[in-house]
C-alpha positions as CSV (number, residue, x, y, z in Angstrom):
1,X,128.7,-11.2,40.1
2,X,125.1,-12.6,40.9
3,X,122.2,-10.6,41.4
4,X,122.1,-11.4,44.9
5,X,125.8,-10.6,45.5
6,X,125.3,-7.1,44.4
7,X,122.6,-6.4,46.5
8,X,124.3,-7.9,49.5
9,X,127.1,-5.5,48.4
10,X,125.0,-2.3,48.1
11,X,123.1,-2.9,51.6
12,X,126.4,-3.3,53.4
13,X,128.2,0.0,51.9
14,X,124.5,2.2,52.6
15,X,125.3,4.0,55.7
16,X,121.1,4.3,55.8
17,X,120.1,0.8,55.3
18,X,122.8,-0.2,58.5
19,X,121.3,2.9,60.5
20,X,118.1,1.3,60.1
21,X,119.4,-2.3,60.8
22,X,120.7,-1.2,63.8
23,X,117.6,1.2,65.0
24,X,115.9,-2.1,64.5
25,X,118.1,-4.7,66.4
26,X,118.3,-2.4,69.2
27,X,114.8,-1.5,69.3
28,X,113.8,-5.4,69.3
29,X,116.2,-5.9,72.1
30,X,114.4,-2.6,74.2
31,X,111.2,-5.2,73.5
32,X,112.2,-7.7,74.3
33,X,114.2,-6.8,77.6
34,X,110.4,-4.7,78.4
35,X,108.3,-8.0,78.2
36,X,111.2,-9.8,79.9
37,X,111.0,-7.8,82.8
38,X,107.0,-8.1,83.0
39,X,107.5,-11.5,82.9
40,X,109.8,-11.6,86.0
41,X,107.8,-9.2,87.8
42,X,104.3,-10.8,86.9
43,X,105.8,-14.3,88.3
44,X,107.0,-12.5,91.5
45,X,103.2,-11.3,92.1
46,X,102.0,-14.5,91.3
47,X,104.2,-15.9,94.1
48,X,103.4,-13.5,96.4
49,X,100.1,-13.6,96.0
50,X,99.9,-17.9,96.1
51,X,102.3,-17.7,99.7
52,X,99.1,-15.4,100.9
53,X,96.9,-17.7,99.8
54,X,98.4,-20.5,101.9
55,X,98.7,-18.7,104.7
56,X,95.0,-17.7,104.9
57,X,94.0,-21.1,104.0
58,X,95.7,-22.2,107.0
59,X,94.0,-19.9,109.1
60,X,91.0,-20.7,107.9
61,X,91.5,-24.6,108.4
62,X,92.3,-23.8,111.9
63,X,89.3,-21.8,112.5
64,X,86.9,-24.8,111.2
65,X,88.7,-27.5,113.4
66,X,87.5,-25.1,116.3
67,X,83.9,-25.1,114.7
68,X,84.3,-28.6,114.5
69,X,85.1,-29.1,118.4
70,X,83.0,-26.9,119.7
71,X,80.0,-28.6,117.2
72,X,81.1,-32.0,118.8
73,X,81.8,-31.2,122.1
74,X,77.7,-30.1,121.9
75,X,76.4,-32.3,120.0
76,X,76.9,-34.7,122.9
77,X,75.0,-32.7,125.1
78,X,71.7,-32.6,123.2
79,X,69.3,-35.4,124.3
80,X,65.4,-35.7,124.4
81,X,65.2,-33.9,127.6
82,X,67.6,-30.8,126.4
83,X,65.0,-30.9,122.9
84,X,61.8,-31.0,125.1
85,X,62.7,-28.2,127.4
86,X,63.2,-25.9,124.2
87,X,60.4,-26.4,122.9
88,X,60.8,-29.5,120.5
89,X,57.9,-32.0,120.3
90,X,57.6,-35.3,119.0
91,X,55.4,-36.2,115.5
92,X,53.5,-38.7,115.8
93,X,51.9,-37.7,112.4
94,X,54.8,-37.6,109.7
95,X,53.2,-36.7,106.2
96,X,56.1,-37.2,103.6
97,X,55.6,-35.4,100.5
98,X,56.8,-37.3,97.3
99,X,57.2,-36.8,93.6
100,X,58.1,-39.1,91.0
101,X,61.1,-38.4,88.9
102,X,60.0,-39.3,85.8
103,X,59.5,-35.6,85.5
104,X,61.9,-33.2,84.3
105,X,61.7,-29.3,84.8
106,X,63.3,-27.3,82.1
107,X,64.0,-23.9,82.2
């Protein structure tokens, strides 16, 4: 017989070397059904979480379209004489203040 038969031979009658086979194809099955499960659980959470996040963004895109009416709805009544009688005034002056970007800040 060949080398390789003979081992083949001896590992299969060792009642240790198939123990330890076995401990070790059960053991990688215990792993692998472990990270299966976190897997499944961690894409549950995630989905969960994502549904939440929809709904609030909803609610929150709600809640600006109010902001937004009530902004227009006031916007029209502003004028000059609403501005004056608040305390606005007019500048007849305007000083702009300019700078040239040639410039570059660095930090």
């Amino acid at each position: 017989m060949s080398k390789v038969k003979i081992i083949t031979v001896n590992m299969i009658g060792d009642n240790h070397f198939r123990r330890i086979l076995l401990r070790l194809i059960i053991g990688g099955f215990i792993i692998i059904g472990i990270i299966y499960a976190y897997l499944i659980i961690s894409i549950t959470f995630n989905i969960l979480a994502r549904r939440s996040l929809g709904n609030s963004s909803i609610a929150f895109k709600s809640n600006i379209s109010q902001l937004e009416v009530t902004y227009f709805s006031n916007l029209s009544q502003i004028n000059r004489a609403y501005a004056t009688s608040n305390g606005f005034v007019n500048s007849k002056n305007n000083i702009f203040a300019t700078r040239s970007s040639n410039y570059v800040a660095i930090r």
